[in-house]
Phi, psi and omega in degrees: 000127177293166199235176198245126172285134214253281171196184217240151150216153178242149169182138175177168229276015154233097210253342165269322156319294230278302167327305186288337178268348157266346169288309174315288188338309215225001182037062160278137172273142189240097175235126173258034169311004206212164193309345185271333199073040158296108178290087156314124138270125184298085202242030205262339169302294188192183175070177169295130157319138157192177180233126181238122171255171174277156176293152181279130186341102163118338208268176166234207175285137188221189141173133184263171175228171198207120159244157180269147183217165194265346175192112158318273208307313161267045152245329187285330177320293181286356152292277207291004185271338189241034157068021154263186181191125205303116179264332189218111170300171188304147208187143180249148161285147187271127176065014174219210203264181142313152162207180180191170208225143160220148166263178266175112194357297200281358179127332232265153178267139190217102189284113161263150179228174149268113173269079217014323172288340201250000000 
C-alpha cells in the first residue's frame, strides 16, 4: 500500500510574514493561536493539514512534507537501508502524532509521522 502525504510545514525566520503571506497567496485560514504561535492551516475544505512556524534555532527557511507510515521506526531502517539517513529520530509531539525527519540520497529533508488516528 502506497502511504499518503499526511502533512506540510513552512517555517522561517518571521513566521508571521510567511502566515499573511500564504493566507494571502491561497486564502488559507491560518490560526496561531496557541502556546508555540504554530500556524494550523485550516485543511477541514479539502487538501492535507500543515503548519507554518519559526525556524529552528540555527536553522533557516525550510519547508517539509510528512508522510504517513505505520512504524516511524522501520520506515527509518529503510531509509537508511536504502541509502538516506536519519537527521532527526522519532520524537513524539505532545497531543499529537510521532514524527521524524530523514534525508534523502540526494539531500533533500523528508518528514514521517505515525498519526493518531492509525
Amino acid at each position: 500500500m502506497a502511504h499518503k502525504v499526511e502533512w506540510f510545514e513552512v517555517t522561517g525566520n518571521d513566521p508571521a510574514k510567511l502566515r499573511a503571506f500564504y493566507a494571502g497567496v491561497f486564502g488559507w485560514k491560518i490560526d496561531a493561536n496557541n502556546p508555540m504561535n504554530y500556524g494550523m492551516v485550516d485543511a477541514s475544505d479539502s487538501g492535507i493539514g500543515g503548519g507554518i512556524g519559526g525556524a529552528q534555532p540555527g536553522g533557516g527557511p525550510s519547508l517539509t512534507f510528512y508522510v504517513s507510515v505505520p512504524d516511524v521506526e522501520a520506515t527509518l531502517k529503510d531509509v537508511e537501508a536504502r541509502g538516506g539517513r536519519v537527521v532527526n529520530p522519532p520524537m513524539e509531539v505532545p497531543g499529537g502524532p510521532k514524527i521524524a525527519h530523514f534525508a534523502d540520497p540526494e539531500g533533500n529533508i523528508v518528514g514521517i509521522m505515525k498519526p493518531m488516528h492509525s
